[in-house]
C-alpha positions as CSV (number, residue, x, y, z in Angstrom):
1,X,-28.9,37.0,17.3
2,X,-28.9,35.3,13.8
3,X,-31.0,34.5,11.2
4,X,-30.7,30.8,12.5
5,X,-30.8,31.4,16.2
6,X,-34.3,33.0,15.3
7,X,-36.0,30.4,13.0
8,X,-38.1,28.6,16.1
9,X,-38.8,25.4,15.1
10,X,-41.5,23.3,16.3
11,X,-41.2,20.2,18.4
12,X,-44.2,18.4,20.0
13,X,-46.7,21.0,19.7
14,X,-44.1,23.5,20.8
15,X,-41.1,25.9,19.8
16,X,-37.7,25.5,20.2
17,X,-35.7,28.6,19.8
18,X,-32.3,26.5,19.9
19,X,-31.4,24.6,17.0
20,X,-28.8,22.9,18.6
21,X,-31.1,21.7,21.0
22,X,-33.1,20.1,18.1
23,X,-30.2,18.2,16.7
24,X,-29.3,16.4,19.9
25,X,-32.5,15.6,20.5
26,X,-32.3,13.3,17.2
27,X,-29.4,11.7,18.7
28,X,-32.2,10.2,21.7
29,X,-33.5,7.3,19.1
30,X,-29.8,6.5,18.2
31,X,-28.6,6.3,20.9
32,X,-31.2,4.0,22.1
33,X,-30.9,1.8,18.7
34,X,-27.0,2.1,18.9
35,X,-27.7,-0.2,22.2
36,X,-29.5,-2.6,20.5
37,X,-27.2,-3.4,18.0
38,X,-24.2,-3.3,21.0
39,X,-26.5,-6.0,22.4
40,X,-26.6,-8.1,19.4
41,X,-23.0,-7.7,18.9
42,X,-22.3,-8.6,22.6
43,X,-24.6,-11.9,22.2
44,X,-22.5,-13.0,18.5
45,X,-19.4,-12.8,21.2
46,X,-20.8,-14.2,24.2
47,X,-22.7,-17.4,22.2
48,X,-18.8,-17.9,20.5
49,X,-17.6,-18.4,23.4
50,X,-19.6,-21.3,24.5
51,X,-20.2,-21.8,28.2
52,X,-23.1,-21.8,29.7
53,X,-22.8,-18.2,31.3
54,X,-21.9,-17.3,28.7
55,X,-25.2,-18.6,26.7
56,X,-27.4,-16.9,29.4
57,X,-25.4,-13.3,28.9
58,X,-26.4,-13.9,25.2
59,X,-29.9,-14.5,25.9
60,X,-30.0,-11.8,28.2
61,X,-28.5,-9.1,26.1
62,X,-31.4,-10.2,23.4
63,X,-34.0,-9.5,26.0
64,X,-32.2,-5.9,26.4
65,X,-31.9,-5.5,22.7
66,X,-35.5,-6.1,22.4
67,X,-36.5,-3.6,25.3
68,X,-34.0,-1.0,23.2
69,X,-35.4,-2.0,20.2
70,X,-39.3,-0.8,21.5
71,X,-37.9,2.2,23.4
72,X,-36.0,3.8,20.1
73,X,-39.3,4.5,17.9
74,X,-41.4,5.6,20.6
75,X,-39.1,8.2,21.5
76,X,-38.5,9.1,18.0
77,X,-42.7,9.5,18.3
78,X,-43.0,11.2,21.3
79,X,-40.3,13.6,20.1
80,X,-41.1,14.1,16.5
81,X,-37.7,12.9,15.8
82,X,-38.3,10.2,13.3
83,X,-36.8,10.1,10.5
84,X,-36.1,7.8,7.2
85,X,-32.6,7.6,8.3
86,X,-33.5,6.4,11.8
87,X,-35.8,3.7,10.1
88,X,-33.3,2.0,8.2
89,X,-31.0,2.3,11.0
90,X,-33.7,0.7,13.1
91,X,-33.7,-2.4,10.7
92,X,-30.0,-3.0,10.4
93,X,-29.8,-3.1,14.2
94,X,-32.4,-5.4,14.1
95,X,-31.2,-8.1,12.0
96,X,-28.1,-8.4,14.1
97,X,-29.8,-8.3,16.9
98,X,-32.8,-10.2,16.2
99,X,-31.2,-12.2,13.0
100,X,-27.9,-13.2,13.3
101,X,-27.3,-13.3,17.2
102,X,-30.3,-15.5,18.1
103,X,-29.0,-17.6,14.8
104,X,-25.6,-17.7,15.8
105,X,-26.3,-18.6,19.5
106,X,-29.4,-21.3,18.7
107,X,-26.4,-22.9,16.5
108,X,-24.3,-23.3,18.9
109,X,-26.7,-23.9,21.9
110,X,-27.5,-26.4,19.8
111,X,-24.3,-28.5,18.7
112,X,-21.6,-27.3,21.0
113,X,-22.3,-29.9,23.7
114,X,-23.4,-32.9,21.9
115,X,-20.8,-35.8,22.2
116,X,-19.1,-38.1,19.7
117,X,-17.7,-34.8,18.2
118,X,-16.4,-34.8,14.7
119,X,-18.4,-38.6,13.7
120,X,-20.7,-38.9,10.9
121,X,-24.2,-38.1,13.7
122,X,-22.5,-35.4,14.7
123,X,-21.5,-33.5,11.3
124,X,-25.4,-34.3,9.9
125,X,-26.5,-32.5,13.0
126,X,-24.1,-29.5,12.9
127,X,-25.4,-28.9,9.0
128,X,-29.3,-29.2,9.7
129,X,-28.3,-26.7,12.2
130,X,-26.9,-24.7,9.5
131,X,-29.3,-24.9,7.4
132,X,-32.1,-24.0,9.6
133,X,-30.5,-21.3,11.1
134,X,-29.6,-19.6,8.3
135,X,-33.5,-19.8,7.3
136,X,-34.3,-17.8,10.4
137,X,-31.9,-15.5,9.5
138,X,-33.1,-14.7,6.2
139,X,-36.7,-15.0,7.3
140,X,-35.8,-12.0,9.9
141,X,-34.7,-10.2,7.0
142,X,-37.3,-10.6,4.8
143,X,-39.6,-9.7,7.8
144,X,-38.3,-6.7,8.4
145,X,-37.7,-5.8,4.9
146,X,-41.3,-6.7,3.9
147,X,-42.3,-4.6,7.1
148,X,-40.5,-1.5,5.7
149,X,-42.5,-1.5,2.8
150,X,-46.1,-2.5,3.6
151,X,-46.0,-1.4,7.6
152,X,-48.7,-2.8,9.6
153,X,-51.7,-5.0,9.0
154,X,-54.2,-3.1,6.9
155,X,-56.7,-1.7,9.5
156,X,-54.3,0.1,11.3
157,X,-51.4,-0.4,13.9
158,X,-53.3,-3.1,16.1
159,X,-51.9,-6.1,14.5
160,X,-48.2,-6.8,12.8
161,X,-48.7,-9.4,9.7
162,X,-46.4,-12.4,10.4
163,X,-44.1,-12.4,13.7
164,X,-42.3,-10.0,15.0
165,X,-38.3,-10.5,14.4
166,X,-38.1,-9.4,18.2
167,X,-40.7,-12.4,19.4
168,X,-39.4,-14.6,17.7
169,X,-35.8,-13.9,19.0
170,X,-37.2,-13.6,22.2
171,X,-38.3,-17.6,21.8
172,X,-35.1,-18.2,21.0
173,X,-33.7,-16.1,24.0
174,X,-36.2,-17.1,26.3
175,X,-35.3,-20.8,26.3
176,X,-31.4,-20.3,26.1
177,X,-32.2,-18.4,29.4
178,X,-34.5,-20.9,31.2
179,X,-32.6,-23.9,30.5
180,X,-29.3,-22.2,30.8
181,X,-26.8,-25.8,29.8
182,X,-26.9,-26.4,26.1
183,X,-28.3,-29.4,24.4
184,X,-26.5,-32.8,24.9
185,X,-28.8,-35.4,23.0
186,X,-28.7,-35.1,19.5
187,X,-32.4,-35.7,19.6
188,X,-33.1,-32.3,21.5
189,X,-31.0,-30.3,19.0
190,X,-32.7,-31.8,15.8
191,X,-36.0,-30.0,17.7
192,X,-34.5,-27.0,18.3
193,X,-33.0,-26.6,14.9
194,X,-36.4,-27.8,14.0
195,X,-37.9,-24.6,16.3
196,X,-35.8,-22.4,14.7
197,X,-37.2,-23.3,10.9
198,X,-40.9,-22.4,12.3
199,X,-40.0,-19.1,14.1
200,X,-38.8,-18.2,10.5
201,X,-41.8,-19.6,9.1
202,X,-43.7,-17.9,11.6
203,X,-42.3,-14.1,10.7
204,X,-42.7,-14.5,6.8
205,X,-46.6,-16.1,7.2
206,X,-49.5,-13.9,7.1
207,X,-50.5,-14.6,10.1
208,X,-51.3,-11.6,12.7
209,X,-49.9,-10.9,15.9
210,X,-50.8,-8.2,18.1
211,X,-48.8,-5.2,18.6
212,X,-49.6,-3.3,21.6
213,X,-49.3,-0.2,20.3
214,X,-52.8,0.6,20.8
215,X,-52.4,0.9,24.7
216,X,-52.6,4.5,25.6
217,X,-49.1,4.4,28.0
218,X,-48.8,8.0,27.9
219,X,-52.7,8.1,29.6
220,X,-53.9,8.1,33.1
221,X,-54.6,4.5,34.1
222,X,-56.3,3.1,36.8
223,X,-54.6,2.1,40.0
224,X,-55.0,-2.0,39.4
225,X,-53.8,-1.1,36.2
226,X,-50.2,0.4,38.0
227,X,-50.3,-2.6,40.4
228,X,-50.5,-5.1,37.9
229,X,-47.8,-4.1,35.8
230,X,-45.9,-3.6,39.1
231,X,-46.7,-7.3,40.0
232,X,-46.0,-8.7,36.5
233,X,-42.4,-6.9,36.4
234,X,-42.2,-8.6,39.8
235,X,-42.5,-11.5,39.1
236,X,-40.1,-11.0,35.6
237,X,-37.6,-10.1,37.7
238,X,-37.9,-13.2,40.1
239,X,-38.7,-16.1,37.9
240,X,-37.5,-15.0,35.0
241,X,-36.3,-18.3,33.6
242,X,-40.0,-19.7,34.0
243,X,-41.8,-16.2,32.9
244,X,-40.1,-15.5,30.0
245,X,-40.5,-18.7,28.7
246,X,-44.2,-18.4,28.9
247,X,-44.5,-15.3,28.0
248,X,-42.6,-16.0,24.7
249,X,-44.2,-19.5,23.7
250,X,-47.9,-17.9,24.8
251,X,-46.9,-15.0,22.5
252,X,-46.3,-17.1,19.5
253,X,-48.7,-19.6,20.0
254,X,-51.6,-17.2,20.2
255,X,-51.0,-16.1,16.6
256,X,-51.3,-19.2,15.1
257,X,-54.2,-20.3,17.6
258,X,-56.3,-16.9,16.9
259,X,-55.3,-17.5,12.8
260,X,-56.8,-20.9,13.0
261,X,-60.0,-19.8,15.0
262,X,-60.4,-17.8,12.4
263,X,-60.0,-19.4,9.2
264,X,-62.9,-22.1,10.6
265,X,-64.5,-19.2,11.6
266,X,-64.5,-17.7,8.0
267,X,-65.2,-21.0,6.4
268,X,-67.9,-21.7,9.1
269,X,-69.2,-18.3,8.0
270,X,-69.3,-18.9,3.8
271,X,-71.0,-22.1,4.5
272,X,-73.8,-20.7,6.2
273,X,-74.3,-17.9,3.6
């Protein structure tokens, strides 16, 4: 046996004699972030094409990019396999993914069904779109970049500071997927552009959203507990055009709901002293 086959190195509170065990076992959280960015990739294509299906594959390979996306650190952490390359890795995925394939479908969600095609309306429209689209973009990459270097909310890993690119992709996704045919009034596209701008708004504020990484999955839970994610999957699964939807547009709307409670709060609070 050689001087490597004998270093034991130590992985989750144990020892792994085989080295070549321990370099595959990086290759878990790549693998998982290499889907994410297939996802992304497969959206770009999908929302270029232009039908309808073809709209809801995008949106749907989003909602797997973002299920990838929270699978890929956590078993980085559960196997003491992060590293800095995996990090920056992490964020490139995620601005295709969560940058420029919600951006590139929401554009053309949004002006690839509206009539009177090539009039003066028509070309306004299509460079608003632009505009704000390209806004979200660079909003979900100066999220993630401003995530990279100050992490969390100070106070721990409760909260996130501004939206996560993932939400607000999801958003995006979300309503792509419950509404399935894109827009036809040019009234209805100048909101969603509009949409668009505040999701990007949304991920460069200040304002907190919680991260649920403070849930103890790896811990017993109680039956109801088991159920009820049982149920709520359930009901994903079933109604997932209507569920999704709420689930995204509760998510962000709670941020800005609980940041307004408590800025009165705080002013409430200085009056009083």
């Amino acid at each position: 046996m050689g001087p490597i086959e004998q270093h034991e190195i130590p992985f989750s509170g144990r020892r792994i004699r085989n080295p070549r065990l321990r370099r595959g076992i990086f290759l878990l959280p790549s693998l998982f972030t290499g889907a994410n960015l297939l996802c992304g990739y497969y959206a770009v294509v999908a929302s270029l094409a232009g039908g309808w299906e073809d709209f809801d594959h995008a949106a749907r390979a989003i909602g797997l990019a973002i299920l990838f996306d929270s699978l890929d650190g956590r078993v980085a952490r559960m196997t003491g396999t992060n590293t800095e390359f995996g990090v920056q890795f992490d964020s490139l995925a995620d601005v295709v993914s969560f940058g420029i394939a919600p951006a590139v479908m929401a554009y053309a969600w949004g002006v690839k069904s509206l009539p009177d095609q090539g009039s003066q309306r028509f070309e306004l429209i299509a460079q608003v779109g632009w505009v704000f689209c390209l806004a979200f973009l660079i909003c979900c990459a100066w999220r993630l970049a401003r995530f990279n270097v100050q992490g969390m909310a100070p106070g721990g890993s409760k909260n996130f500071v501004g939206m996560p690119t993932p939400a607000a992709a999801g958003v995006i996704a979300a309503l792509v997927h419950g509404f399935k045919s894109p827009l036809h009034d040019w009234r209805w596209s100048v909101s969603w552009f509009a949409l668009a701008g505040i999701l990007g708004a949304l991920m460069t504020s200040t304002i907190r959203y919680y991260s649920f990484k403070d849930i103890p999955w790896t811990r017993k839970q109680p039956s109801l507990t088991i159920v009820a994610v049982c149920l709520l999957v359930g009901v994903i699964w079933r109604f997932s055009e209507y569920a999704l939807v709420i689930f995204a547009s509760t998510y962000a709307a709670a941020g800005v709901v609980l940041h307004v409670v408590r800025f009165f709060r705080h002013r409430l609070v200085s009056r009083t002293v």
